[in-house]
C-alpha positions in Angstrom: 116.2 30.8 37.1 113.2 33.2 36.1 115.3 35.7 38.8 118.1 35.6 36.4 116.6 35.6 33.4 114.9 39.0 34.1 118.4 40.2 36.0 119.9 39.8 32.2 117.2 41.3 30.7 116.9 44.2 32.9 121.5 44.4 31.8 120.6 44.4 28.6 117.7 46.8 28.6 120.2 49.3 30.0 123.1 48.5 27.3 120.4 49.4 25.2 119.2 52.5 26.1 122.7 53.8 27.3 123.9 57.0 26.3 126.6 57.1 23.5 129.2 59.1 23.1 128.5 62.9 21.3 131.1 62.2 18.4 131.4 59.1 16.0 133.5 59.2 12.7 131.8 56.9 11.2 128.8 54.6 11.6 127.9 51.6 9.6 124.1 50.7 9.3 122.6 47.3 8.0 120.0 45.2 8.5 119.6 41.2 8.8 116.5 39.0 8.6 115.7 36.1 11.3 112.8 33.8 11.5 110.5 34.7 14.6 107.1 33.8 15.9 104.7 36.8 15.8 101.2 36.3 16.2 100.5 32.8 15.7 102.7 32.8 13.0 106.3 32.7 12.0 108.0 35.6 9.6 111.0 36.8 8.6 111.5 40.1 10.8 114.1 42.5 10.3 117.1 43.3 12.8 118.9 46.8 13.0 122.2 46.6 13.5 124.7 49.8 14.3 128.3 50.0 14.3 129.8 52.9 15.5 134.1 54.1 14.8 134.7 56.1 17.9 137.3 59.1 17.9 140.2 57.5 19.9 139.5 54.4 17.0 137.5 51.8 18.9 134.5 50.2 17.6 131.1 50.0 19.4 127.9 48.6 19.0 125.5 51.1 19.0 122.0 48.8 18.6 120.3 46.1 18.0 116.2 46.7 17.2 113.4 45.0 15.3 111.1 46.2 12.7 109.4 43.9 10.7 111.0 45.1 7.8 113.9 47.1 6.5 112.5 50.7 4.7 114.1 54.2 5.4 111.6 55.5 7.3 112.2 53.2 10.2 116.0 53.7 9.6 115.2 57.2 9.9 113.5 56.6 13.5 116.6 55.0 14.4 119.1 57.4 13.5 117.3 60.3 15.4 116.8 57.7 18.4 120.7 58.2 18.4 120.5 61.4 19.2 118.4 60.9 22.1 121.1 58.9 23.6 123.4 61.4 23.3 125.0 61.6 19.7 125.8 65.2 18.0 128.4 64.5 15.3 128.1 61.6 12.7 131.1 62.3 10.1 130.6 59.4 7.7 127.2 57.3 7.7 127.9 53.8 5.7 125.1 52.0 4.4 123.3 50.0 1.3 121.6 51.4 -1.4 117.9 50.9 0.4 115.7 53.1 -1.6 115.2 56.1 0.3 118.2 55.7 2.7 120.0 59.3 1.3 117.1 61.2 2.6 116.9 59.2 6.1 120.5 60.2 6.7 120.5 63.7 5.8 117.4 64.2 7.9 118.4 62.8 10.6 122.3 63.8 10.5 122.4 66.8 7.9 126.2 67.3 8.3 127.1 63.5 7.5 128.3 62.3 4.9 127.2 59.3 3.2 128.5 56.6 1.5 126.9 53.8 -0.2 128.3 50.2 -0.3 130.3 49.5 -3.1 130.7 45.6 -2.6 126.8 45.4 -2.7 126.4 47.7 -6.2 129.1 45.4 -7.8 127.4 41.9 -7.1 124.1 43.6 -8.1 125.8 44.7 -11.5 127.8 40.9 -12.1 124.1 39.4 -11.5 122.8 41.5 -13.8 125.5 40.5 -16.9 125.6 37.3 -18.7 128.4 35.0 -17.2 130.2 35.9 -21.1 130.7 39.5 -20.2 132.0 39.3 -16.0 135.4 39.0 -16.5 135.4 42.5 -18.2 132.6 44.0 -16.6 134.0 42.8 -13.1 137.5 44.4 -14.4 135.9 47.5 -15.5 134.3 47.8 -11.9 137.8 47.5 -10.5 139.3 50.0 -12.5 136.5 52.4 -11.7 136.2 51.9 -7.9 139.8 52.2 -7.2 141.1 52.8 -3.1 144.8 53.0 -3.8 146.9 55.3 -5.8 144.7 57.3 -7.2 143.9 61.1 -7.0 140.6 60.7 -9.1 137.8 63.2 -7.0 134.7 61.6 -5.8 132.9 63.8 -9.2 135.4 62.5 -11.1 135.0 58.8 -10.5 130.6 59.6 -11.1 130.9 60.9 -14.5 132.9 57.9 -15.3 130.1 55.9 -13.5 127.6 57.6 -15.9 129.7 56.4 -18.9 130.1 53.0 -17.8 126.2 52.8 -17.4 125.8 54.4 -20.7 127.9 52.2 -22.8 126.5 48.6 -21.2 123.4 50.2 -20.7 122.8 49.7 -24.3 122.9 45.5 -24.0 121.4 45.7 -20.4 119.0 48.1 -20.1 118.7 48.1 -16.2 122.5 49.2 -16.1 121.3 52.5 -17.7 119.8 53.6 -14.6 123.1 53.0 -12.4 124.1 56.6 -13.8 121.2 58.1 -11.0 122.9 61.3 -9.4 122.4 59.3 -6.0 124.9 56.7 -6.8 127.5 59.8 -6.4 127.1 58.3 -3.2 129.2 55.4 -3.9 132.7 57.6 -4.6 132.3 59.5 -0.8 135.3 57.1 -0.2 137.7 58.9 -2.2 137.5 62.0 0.2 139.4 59.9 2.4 143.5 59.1 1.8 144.2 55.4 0.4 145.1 54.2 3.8 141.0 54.0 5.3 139.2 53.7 2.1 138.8 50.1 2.4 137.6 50.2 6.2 134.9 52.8 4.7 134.1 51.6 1.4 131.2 48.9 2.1 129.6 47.4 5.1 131.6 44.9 5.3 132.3 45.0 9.3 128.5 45.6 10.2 127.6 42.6 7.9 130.5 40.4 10.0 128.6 40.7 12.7 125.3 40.3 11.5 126.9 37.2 9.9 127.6 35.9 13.6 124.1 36.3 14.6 122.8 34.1 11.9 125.3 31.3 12.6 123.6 31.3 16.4 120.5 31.5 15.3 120.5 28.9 12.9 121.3 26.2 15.3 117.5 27.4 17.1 115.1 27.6 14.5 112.7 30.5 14.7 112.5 32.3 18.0 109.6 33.0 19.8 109.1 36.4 20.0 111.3 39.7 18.8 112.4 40.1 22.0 114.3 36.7 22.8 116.1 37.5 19.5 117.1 40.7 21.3 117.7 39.1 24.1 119.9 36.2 22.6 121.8 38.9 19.7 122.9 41.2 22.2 125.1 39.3 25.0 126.9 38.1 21.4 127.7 42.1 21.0 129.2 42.2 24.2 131.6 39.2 23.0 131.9 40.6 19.7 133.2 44.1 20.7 136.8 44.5 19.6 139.3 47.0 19.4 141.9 47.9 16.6 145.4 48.2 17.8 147.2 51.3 18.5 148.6 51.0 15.2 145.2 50.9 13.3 143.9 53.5 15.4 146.4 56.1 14.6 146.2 55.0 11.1 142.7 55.7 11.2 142.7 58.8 13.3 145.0 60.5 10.8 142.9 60.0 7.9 139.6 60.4 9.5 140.4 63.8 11.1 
């Protein structure tokens, strides 16, 4: 048994480290939080997660690593570590707003762009409102994030950022700050035509799977060490991996390119 235990952790050791293709058009970034022993003692230690949208359309999992904690600087170190597996060209890097996360991008990947999840910055704004005002704070949020029909430029849909923030800045003063130049980042979507924009927009697919990992680990309390949460997370990536259909992938391919 202890034979095959190693023989899987040798396989997955090598998934790993394997090299990656040069070219991605995008890559989705997020992080997830599982209970493990460390020391004596039991924590909540961070898991990186990578999701890579190959050229011919396909999706990949790129990683799975632990810090104890999510903070640029280690996203950083992961991002480069990419390149040491082979990566040249990231075209779109999706992620949440973690403070700092513009400058780990555009130091490790210069060329990307960026966009920041939308889905997360409008439940952090209806949390912030009193349950009177949602309905039209939510339906201003709609209006101002639109992914169809629209030909409103990534500036464009900013300024009117900076006047939303303005106006309900006035009743909740932490909504002032939401007109920051670096939540630009959140409009990089409407580069793209209508027909990606919501594949792109949020971290929705990264957060799927991260999603999965908590359901089986749930049902095992907290794991012994960082490395059997490795171990156990990454045969569920080789299940996991799916592929669009030739349909989605020209779809995707036309817009992306």
């Amino acid at each position: 048994m202890s034979h095959l235990a190693g023989a899987c952790y040798e396989e997955i050791q090598e998934w790993l480290s394997r090299q990656l293709s040069p070219h991605y058009l995008a890559v989705y970034i997020d992080a997830t939080f599982c209970s493990t022993r460390c020391d004596g003692s039991v924590s909540k230690e961070a898991y990186y997660t990578m999701l890579g949208l190959l050229p011919d359309g396909s999706r990949e999992e790129l990683t799975v690593v632990n810090h104890p904690t999510e903070g640029a600087i280690a996203w950083e170190m992961e991002l480069q570590a990419l390149k040491e597996r082979g990566v040249k060209q990231i075209d779109l890097i999706v992620s949440d707003a973690l403070s700092g996360i513009e400058n780990a991008v555009c130091s490790a990947f210069p060329t990307a762009l960026h966009q920041l999840c939308v889905v997360h910055f409008k439940r952090k704004v209806l949390n912030t409102v009193s349950s009177k005002d949602k309905a039209e704070v939510g339906e201003e949020l709609k209006e101002l994030f639109s992914m169809e029909h629209t030909n409103m430029t990534p500036l464009a849909a900013y300024e009117k950022l900076r006047t939303f923030a303005q106006r309900w800045g006035k009743k909740y003063p932490s909504l002032a700050r939401l007109g920051n130049e670096r939540n630009a980042a959140y409009f990089t979507y409407l580069r793209f035509s209508d027909s990606v924009r919501r594949m792109i927009y949020s971290t929705n697919w990264v957060e799927r799977l991260n999603r999965s990992y908590k359901r089986t680990l749930l049902m095992r309390g907290a794991m012994s060490s960082p490395a059997s949460v490795v171990y156990l997370l990454t045969p569920i990536r080789f299940k996991k991996r799916s592929f669009m259909s030739l349909l989605n992938r020209t779809r995707i391919l036309s817009a992306l390119t």
